[in-house]
PyMOL Python script that loads the backbone (N, CA, C, O; Angstrom):
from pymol import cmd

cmd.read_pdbstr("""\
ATOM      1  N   UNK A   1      -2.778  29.300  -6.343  1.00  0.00           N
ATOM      2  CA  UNK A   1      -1.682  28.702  -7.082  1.00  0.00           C
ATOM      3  C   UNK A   1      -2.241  27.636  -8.007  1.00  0.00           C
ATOM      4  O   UNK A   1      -3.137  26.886  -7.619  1.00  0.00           O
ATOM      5  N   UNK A   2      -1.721  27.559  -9.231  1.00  0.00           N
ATOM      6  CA  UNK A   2      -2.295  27.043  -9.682  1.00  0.00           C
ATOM      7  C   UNK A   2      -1.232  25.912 -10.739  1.00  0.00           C
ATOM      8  O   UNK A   2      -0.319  26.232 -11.501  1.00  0.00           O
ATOM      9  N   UNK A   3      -1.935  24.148 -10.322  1.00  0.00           N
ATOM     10  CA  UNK A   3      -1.035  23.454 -10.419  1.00  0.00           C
ATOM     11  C   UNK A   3      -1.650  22.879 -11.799  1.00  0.00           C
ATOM     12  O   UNK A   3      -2.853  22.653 -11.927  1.00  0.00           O
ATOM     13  N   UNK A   4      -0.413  22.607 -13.114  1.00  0.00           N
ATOM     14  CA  UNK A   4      -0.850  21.785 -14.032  1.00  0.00           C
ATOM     15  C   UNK A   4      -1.874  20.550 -13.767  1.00  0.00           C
ATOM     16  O   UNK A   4      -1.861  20.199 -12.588  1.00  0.00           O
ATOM     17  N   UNK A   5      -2.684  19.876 -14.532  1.00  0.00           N
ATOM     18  CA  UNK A   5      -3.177  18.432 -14.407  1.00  0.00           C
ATOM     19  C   UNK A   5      -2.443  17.622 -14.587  1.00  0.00           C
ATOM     20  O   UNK A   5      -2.658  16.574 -13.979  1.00  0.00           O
ATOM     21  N   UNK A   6      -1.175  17.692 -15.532  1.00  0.00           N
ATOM     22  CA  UNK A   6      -0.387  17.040 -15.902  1.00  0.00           C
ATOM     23  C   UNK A   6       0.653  16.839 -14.536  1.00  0.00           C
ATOM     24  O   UNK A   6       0.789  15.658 -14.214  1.00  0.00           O
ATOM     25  N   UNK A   7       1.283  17.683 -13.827  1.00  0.00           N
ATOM     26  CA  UNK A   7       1.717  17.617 -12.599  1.00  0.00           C
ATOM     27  C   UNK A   7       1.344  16.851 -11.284  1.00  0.00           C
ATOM     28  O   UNK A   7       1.895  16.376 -10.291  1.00  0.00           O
ATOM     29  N   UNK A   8      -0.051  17.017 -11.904  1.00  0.00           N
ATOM     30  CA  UNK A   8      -0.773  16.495 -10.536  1.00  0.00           C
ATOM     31  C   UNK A   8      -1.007  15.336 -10.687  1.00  0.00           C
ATOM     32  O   UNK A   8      -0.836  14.533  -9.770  1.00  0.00           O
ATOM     33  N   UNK A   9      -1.404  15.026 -11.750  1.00  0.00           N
ATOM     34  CA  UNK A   9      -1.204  12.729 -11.742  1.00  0.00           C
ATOM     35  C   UNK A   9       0.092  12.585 -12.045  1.00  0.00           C
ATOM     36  O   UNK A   9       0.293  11.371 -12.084  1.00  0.00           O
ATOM     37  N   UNK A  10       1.257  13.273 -12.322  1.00  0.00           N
ATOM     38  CA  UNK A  10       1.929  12.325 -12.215  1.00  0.00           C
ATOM     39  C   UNK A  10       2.674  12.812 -10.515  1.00  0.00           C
ATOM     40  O   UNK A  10       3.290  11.848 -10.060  1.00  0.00           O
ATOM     41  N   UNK A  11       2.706  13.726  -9.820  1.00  0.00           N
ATOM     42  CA  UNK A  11       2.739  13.202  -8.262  1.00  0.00           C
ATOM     43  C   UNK A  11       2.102  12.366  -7.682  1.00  0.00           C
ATOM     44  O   UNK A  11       2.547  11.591  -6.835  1.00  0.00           O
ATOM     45  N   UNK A  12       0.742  12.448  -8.166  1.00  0.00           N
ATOM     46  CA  UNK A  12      -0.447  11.083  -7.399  1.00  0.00           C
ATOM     47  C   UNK A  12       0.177   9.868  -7.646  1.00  0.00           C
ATOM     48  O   UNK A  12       0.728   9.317  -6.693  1.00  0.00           O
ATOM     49  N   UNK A  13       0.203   9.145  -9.158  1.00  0.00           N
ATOM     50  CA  UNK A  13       1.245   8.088  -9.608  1.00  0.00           C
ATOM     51  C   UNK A  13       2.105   7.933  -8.882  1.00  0.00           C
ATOM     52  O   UNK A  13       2.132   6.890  -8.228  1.00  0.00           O
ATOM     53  N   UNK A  14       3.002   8.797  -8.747  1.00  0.00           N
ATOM     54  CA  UNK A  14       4.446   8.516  -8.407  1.00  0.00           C
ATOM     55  C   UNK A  14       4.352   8.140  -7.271  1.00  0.00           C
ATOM     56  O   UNK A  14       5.278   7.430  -6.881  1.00  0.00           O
ATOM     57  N   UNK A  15       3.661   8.329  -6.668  1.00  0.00           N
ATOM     58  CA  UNK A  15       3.398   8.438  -4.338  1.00  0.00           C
ATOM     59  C   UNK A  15       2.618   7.210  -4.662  1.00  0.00           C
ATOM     60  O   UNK A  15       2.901   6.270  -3.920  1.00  0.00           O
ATOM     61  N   UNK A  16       1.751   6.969  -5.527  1.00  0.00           N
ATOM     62  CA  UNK A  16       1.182   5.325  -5.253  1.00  0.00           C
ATOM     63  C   UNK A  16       2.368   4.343  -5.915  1.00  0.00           C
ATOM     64  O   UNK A  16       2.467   3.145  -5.649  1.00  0.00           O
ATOM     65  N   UNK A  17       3.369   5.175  -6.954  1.00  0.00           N
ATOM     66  CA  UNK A  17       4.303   3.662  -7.506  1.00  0.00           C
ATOM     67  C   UNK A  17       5.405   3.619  -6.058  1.00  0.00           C
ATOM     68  O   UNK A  17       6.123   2.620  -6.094  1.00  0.00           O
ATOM     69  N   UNK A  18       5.560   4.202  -5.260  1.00  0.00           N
ATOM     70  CA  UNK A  18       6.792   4.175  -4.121  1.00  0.00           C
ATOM     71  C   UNK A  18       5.961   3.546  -2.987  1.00  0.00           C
ATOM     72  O   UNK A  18       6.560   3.043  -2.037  1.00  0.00           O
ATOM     73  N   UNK A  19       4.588   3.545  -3.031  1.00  0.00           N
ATOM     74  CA  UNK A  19       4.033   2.445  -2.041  1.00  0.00           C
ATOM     75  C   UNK A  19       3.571   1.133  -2.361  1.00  0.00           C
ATOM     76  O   UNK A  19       3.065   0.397  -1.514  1.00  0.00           O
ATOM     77  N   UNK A  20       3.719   0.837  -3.486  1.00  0.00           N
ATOM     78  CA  UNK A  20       3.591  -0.469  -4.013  1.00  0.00           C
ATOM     79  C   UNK A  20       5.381  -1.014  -4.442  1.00  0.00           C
ATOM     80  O   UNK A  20       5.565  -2.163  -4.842  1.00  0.00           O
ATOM     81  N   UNK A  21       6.336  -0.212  -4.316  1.00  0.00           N
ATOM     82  CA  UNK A  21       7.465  -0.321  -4.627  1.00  0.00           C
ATOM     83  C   UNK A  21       8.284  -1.193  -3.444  1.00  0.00           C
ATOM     84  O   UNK A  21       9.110  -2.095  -3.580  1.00  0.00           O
ATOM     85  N   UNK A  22       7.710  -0.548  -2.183  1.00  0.00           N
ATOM     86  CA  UNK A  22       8.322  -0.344  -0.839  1.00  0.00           C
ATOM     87  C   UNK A  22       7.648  -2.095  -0.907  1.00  0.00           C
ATOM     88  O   UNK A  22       8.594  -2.857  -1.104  1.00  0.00           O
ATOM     89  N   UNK A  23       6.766  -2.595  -0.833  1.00  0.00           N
ATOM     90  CA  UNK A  23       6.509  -3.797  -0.664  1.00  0.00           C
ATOM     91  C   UNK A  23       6.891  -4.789  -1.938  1.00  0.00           C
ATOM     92  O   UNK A  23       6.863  -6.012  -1.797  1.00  0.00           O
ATOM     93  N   UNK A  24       7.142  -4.349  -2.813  1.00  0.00           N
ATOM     94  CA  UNK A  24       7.745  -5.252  -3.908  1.00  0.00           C
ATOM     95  C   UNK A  24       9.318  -5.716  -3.605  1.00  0.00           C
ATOM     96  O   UNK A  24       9.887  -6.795  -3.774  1.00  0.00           O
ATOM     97  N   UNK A  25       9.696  -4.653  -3.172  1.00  0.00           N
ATOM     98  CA  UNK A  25      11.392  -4.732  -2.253  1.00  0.00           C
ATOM     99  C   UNK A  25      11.339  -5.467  -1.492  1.00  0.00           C
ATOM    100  O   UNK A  25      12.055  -6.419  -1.804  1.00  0.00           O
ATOM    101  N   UNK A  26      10.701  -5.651  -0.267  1.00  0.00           N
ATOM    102  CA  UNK A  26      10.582  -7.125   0.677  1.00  0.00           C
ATOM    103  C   UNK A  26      10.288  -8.318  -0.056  1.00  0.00           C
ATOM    104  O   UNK A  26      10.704  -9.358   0.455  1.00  0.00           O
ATOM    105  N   UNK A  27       9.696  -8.400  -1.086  1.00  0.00           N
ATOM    106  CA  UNK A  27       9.432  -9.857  -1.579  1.00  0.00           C
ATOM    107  C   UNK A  27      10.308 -10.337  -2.229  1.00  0.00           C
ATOM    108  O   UNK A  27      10.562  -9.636  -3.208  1.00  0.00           O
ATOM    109  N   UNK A  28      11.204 -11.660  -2.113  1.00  0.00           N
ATOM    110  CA  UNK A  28      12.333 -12.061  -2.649  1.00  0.00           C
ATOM    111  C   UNK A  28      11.639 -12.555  -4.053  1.00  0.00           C
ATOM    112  O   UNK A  28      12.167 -12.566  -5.165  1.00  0.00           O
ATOM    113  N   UNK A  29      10.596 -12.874  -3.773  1.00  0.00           N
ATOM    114  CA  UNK A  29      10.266 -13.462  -5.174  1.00  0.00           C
ATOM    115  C   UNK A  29       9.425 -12.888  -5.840  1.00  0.00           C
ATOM    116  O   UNK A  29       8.487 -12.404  -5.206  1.00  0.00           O
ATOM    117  N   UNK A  30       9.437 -12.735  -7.236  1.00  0.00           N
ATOM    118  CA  UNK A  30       8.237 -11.402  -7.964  1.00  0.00           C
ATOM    119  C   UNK A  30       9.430 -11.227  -9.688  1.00  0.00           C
ATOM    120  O   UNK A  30      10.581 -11.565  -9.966  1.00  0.00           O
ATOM    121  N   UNK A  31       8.449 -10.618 -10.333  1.00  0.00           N
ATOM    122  CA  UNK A  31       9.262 -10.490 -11.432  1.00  0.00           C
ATOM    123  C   UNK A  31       9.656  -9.209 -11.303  1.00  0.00           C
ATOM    124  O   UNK A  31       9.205  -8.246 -10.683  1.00  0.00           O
ATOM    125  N   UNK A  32      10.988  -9.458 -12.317  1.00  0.00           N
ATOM    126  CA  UNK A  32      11.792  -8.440 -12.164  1.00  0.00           C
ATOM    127  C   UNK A  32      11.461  -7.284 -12.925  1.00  0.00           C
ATOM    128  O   UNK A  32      12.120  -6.255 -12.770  1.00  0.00           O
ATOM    129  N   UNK A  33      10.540  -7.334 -13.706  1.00  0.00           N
ATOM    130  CA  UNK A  33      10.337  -6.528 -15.376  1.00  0.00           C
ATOM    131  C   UNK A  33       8.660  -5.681 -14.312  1.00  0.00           C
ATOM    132  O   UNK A  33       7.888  -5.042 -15.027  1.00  0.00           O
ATOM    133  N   UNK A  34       8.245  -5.788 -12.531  1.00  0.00           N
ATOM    134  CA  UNK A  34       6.944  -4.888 -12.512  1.00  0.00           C
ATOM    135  C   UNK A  34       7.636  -3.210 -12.083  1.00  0.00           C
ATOM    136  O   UNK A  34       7.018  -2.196 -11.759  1.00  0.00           O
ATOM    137  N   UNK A  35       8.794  -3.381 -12.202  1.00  0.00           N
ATOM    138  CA  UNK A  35       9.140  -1.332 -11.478  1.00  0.00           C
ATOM    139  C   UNK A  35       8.980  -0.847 -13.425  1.00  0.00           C
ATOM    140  O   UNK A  35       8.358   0.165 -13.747  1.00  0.00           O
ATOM    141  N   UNK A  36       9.412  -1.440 -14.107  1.00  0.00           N
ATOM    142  CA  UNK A  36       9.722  -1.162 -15.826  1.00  0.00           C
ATOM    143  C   UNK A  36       8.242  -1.071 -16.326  1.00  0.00           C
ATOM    144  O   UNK A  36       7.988   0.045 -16.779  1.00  0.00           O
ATOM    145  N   UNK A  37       7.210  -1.946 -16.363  1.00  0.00           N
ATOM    146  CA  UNK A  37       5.815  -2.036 -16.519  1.00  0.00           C
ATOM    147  C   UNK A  37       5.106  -0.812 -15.886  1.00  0.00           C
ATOM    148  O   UNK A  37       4.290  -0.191 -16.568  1.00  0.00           O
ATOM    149  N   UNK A  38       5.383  -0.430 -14.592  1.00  0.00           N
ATOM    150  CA  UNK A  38       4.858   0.674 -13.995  1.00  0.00           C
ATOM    151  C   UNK A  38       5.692   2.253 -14.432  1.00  0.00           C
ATOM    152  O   UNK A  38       5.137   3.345 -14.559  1.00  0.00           O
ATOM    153  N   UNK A  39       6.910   1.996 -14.571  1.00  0.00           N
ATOM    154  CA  UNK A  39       7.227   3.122 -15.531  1.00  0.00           C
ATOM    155  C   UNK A  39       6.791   3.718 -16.741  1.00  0.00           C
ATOM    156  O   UNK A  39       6.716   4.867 -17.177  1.00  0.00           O
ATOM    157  N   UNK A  40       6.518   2.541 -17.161  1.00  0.00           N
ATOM    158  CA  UNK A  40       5.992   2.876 -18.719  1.00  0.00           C
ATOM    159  C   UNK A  40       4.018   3.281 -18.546  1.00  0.00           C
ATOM    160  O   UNK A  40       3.417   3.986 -19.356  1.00  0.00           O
ATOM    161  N   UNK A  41       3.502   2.754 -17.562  1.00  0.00           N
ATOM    162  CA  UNK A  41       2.374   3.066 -17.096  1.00  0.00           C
ATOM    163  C   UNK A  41       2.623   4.994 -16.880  1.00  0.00           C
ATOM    164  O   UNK A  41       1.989   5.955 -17.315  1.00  0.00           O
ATOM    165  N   UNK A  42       3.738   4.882 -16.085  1.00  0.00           N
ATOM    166  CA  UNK A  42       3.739   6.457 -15.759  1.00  0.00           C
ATOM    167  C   UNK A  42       3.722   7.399 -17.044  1.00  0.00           C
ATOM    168  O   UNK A  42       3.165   8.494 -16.962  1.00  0.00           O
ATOM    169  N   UNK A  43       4.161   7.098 -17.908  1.00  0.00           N
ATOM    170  CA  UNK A  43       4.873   7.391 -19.072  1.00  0.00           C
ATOM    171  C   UNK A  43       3.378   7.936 -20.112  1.00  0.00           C
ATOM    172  O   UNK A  43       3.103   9.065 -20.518  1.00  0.00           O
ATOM    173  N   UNK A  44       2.690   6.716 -20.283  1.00  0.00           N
ATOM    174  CA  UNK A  44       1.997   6.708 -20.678  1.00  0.00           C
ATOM    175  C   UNK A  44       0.998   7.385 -20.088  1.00  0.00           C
ATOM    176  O   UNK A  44       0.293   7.864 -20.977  1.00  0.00           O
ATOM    177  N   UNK A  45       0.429   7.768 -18.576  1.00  0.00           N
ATOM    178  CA  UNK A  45      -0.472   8.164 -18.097  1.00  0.00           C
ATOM    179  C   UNK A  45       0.145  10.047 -18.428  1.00  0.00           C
ATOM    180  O   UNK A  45      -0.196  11.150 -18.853  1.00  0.00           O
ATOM    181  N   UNK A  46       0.864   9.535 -18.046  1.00  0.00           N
ATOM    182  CA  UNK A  46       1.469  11.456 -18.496  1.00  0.00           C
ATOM    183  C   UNK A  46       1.321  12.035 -19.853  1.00  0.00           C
ATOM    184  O   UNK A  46       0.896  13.167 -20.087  1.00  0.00           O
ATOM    185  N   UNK A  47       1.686  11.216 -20.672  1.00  0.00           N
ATOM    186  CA  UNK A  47       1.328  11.723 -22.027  1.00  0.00           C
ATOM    187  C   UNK A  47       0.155  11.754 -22.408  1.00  0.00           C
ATOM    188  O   UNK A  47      -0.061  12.699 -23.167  1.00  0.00           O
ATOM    189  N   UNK A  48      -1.028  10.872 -22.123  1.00  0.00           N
ATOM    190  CA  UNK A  48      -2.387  10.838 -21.961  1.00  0.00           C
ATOM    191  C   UNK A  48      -3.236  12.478 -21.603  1.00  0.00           C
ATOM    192  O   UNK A  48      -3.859  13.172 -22.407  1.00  0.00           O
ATOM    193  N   UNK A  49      -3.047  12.671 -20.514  1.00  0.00           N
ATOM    194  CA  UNK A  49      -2.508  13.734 -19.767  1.00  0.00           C
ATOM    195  C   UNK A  49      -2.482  15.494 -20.247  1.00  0.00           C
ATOM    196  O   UNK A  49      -3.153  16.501 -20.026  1.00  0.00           O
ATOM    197  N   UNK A  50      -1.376  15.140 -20.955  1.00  0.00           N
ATOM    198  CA  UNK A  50      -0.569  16.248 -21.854  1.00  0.00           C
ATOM    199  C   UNK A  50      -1.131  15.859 -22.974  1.00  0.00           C
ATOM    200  O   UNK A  50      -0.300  15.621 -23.851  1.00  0.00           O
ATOM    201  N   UNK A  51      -2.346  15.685 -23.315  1.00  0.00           N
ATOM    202  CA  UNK A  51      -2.233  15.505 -25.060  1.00  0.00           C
ATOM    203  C   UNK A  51      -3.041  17.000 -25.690  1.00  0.00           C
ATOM    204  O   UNK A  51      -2.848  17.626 -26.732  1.00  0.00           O
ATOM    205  N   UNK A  52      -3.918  17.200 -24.649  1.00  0.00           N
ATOM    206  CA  UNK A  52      -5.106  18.573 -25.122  1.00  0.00           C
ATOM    207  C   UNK A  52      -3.954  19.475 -25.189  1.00  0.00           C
ATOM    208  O   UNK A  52      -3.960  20.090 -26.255  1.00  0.00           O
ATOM    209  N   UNK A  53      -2.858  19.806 -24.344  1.00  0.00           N
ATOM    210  CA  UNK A  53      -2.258  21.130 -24.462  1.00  0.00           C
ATOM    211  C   UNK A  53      -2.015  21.735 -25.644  1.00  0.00           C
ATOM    212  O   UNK A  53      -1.695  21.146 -26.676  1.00  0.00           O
ATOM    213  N   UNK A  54      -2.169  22.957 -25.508  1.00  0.00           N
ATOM    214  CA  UNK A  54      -1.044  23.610 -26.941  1.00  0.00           C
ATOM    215  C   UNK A  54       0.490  24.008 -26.513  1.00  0.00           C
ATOM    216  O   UNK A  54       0.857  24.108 -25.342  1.00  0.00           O
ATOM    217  N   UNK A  55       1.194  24.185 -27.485  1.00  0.00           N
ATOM    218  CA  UNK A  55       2.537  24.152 -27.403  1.00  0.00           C
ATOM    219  C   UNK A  55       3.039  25.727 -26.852  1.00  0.00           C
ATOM    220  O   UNK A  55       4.168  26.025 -26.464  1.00  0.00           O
ATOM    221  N   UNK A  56       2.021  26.485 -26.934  1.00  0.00           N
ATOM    222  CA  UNK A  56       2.655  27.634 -26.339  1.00  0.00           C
ATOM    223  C   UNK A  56       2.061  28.145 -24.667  1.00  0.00           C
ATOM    224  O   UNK A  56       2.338  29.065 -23.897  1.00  0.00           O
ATOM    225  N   UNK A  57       1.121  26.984 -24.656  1.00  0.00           N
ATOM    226  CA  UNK A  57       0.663  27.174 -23.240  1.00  0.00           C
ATOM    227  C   UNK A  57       1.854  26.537 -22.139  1.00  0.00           C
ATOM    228  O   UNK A  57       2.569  25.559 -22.358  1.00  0.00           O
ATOM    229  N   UNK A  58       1.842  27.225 -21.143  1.00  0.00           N
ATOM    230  CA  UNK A  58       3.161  27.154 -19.952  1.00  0.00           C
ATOM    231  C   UNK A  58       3.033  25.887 -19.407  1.00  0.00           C
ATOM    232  O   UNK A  58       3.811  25.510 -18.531  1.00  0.00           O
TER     233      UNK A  58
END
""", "prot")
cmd.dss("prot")
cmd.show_as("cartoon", "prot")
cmd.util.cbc("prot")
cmd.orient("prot")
């Protein structure tokens, strides 16, 4: 089976942003703008990512 690269960091990402998430939630104090910063990290690591493809590849 065979899994995109693009698929596969952004599951890796995503499973490390929900364990750094899970402890950002217990801390009353922290800024509010690091889940938005790490989104846009995702964002960006994905498109990084996806840039070699061609448009008719699946």
């Amino acid at each position: 089976m065979y899994i995109p690269r693009t698929i596969l960091i952004l599951i890796v990402v995503i499973y490390l942003l929900f364990l750094v998430s899970v402890d950002w939630i217990n801390q009353p104090t922290g800024a509010w703008y690091r889940p938005f910063f790490l989104g846009l990290l995702i964002i960006l690591v994905a498109s990084w990512a996806h840039r070699g493809r061609d448009s008719d590849e699946p």
